[in-house]
C-alpha positions in Angstrom: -0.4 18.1 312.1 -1.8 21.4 312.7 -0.2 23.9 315.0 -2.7 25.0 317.6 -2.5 28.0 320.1 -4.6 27.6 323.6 -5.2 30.8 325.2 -5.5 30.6 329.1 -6.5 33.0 332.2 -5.7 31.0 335.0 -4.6 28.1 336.3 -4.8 25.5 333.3 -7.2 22.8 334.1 -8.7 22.7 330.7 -5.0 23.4 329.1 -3.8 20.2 331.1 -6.8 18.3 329.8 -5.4 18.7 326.2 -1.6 18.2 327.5 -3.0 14.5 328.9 -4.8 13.8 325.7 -2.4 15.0 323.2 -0.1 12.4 325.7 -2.6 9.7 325.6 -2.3 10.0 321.6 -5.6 11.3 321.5 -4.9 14.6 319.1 -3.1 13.2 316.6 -3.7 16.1 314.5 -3.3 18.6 316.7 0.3 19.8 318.2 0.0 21.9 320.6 1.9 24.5 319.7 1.5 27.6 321.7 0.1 28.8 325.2 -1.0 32.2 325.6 -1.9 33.7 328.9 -3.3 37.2 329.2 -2.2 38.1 332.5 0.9 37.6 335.4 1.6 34.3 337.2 -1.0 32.4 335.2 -0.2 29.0 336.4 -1.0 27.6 333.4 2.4 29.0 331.8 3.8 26.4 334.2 1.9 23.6 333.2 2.7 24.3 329.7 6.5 24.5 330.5 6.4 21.5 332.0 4.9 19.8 329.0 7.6 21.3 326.6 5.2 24.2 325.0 6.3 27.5 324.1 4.3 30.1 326.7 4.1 33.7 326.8 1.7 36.5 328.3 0.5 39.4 326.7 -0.6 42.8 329.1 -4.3 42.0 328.0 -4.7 46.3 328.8 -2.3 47.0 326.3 -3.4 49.0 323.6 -1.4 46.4 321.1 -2.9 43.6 322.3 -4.6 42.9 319.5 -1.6 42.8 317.5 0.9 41.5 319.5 -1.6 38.4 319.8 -1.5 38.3 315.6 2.1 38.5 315.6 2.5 36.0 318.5 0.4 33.4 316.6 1.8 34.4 312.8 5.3 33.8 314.4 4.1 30.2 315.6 2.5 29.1 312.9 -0.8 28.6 313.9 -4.0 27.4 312.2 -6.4 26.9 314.8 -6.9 28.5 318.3 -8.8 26.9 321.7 -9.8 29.5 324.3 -9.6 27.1 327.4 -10.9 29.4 330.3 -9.7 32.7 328.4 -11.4 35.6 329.9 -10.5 38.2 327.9 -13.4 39.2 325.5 -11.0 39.3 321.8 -10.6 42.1 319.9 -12.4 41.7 316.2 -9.7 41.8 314.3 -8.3 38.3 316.5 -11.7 37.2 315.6 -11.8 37.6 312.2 -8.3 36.9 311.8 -9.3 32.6 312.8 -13.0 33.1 311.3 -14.0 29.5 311.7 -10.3 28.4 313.3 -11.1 29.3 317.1 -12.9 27.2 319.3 -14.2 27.9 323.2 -15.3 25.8 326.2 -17.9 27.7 328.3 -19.3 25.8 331.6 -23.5 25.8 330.8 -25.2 24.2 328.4 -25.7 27.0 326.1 -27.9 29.0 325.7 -28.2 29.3 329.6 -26.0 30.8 331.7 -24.0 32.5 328.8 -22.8 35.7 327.2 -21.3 38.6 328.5 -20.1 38.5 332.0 -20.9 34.9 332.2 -17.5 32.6 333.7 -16.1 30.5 336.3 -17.4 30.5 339.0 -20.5 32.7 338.5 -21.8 30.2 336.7 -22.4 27.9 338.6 -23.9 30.1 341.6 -26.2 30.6 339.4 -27.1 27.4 338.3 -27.5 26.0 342.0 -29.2 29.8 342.9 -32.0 28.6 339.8 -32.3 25.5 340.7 -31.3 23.8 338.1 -31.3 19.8 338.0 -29.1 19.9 335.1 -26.4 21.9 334.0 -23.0 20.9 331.7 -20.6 22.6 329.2 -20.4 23.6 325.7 -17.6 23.9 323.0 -18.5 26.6 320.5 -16.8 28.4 317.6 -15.9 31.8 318.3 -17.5 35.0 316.4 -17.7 38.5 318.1 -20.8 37.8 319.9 -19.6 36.3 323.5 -20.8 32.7 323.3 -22.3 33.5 320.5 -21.1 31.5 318.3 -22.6 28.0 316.6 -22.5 24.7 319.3 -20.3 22.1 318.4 -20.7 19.9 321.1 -22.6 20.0 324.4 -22.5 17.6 327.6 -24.8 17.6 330.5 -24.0 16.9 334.2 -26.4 16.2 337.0 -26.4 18.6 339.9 -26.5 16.9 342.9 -27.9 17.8 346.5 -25.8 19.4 348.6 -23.6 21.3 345.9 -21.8 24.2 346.5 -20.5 25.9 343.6 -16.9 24.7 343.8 -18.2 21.2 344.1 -21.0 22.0 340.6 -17.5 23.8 338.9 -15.1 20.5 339.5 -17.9 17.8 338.4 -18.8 19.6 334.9 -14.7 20.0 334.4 -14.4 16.3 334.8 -17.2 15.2 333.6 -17.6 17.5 330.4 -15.2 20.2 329.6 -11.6 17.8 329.9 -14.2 15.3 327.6 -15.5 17.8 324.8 -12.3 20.2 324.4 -10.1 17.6 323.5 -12.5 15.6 321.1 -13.3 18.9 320.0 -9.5 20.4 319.2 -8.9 17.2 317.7 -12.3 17.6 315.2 -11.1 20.9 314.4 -7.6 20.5 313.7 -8.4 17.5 311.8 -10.9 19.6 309.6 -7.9 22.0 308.5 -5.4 19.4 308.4 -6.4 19.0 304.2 -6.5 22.6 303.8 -3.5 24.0 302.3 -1.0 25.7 304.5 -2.1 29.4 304.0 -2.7 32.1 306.8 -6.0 32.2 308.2 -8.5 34.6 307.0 -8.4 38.2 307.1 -4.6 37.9 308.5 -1.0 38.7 307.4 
């Protein structure tokens, strides 16, 4: 199995979706190793105690963040890393320390909606203040450039009249991001799974 780090903001929907599938047997490859959240009483931290992973937070204004997340990560073990509603834009050398090892779940159907500034909520206000008649989420690999990176998997989701925001936000978590993130962990820790234990690129 791979040792995989998820990296969380707030409350942890999209890190419980992985907890139930890793508890369905669905990631066979994948053991959730680590949870990393980059601010105070995340609740996610919670969730992940309850399901018997090591949790920590890191002061995401600290001028070591970057380095406390390498050392966090090196000291875990970890091959592969899954933002799961992470909004902390990474610092390069985190980037380029998992080239090709991190993954991210954003809530459009990218391109739209996406980039810098683009998350949660403000998504989806968007989306309904377009007009949209389709929106959905995506699960990309991570590179410097926010949302940047190349698609690995996309879903859509009808919007439906009478949608507020909150209501848009729950239906494309249920209906796409706790479907693709999991399927998607479980593709990528299966792709390093063969490799041979090594650190990832560009660290130690």
């Amino acid at each position: 199995m791979v040792n995989v780090a998820v990296l969380v903001s707030g409350g942890g929907t999209n890190l419980q979706a992985l907890i139930d599938a890793r508890d369905a047997g669905q990631l066979p490859a994948a053991n959730l190793r680590l949870v990393v959240a980059d601010r105070a009483g995340c609740f996610a931290i919670q969730r992940a105690e309850a399901a018997g992973i090591e949790a920590l937070t890191l002061d995401r204004t600290s001028p070591t963040f970057a380095r406390d997340l390498l050392a966090a990560l090196d000291s875990a073990d970890i091959a592969a890393v899954v933002l799961a509603g992470f909004l902390t834009v990474l610092p390069p050398e985190v980037v380029a320390a998992y080239e090709g090892r991190m993954i991210n779940v954003h809530p459009s159907l990218i391109p739209a909606f996406s980039g810098p500034g683009w998350y949660g909520l403000k998504v989806h206000e968007a989306a309904l203040e377009r007009g949209v008649r389709i929106t959905g989420a995506t699960v990309h690999r991570v590179t410097e450039e926010a949302d940047g990176g190349p698609i690995l998997a996309q879903k859509a989701v009808g919007v439906e009249p009478g949608d507020t925001p909150e209501t848009l936000q729950r239906r494309v978590m249920e209906e796409a991001e706790w479907v693709l993130l999991p399927r998607a962990t479980q593709d990528l820790a299966t792709s390093l799974a063969g490799q041979p234990a090594s650190a990832p690129k560009g660290h130690r």
